[in-house]
N, C-alpha and C positions, 0 to 999 in steps of 0.2 A: 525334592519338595513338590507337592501336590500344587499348582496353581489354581484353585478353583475360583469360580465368581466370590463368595463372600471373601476367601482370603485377601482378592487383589481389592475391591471393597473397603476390607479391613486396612490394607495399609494405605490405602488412599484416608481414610480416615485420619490416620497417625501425622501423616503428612500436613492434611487441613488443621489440623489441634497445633500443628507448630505455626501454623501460619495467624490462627488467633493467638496463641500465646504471645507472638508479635506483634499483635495489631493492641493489646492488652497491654505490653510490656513500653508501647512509644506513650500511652496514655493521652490525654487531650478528647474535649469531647467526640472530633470527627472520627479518632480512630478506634473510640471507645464504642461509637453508635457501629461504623466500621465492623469490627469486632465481633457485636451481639448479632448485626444483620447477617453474619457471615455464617452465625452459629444457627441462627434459625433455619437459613437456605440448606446449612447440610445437613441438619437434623432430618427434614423434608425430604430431599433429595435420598439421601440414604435411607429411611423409612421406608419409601416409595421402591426404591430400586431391592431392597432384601427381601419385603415381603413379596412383591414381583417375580425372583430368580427363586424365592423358595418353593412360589407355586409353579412356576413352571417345570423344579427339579422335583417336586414332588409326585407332578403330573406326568413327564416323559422319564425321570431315569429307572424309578420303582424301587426295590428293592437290590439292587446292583449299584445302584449311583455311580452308573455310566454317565458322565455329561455328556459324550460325542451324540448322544440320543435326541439333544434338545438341537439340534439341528436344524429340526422343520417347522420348528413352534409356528413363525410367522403362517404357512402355509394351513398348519392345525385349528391355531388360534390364534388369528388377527390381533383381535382387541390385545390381550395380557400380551404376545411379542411385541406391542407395540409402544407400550409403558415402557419396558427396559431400555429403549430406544429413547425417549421422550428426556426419560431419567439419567441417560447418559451423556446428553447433550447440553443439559443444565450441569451435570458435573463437571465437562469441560469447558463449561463458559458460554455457551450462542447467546447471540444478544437478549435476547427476551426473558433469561431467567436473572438472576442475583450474583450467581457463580462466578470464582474468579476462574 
């Protein structure tokens, strides 16, 4: 199996959708608001991080879609390496974002 950025992405995805289905499924207003806040932070979160890893696979792999290529992005391109980082820190929770 190919692990690329959008694939692992994707299944982080699948995983968040079971954790609102839960949060959906105990019902009550806390886990209800729960729920939609959770959906919005990954709607955002994930938004942010694909279109991010598609520009940067589109800018270093070319026409190969070599990922080992994006390697030096930060060194290339500050700014955009810097998003994927931002965006992946809120997906695993640091205090300042929503994320669980």
């Amino acid at each position: 199996m190919n692990a690329t950025a959008s694939n692992v992405l994707a299944y982080h995805s699948l995983e968040h959708m079971g954790i609102i289905a839960f949060g959906l499924g105990i019902g009550g207003p806390i886990a209800l608001f729960g729920a939609l806040l959770h959906t919005l932070n990954h709607a955002l979160t994930k938004a942010l991080m694909f279109l991010s890893f598609g520009t940067v696979a589109g800018r270093f792999t070319g026409p190969t879609g070599n990922q080992r290529a994006i390697s030096n992005v930060l060194m290339w391109m500050p700014a955009l390496g810097l998003i994927p980082a931002i965006g992946g820190l809120a997906l695993v929770g640091m205090p300042p974002s929503t994320s669980s």
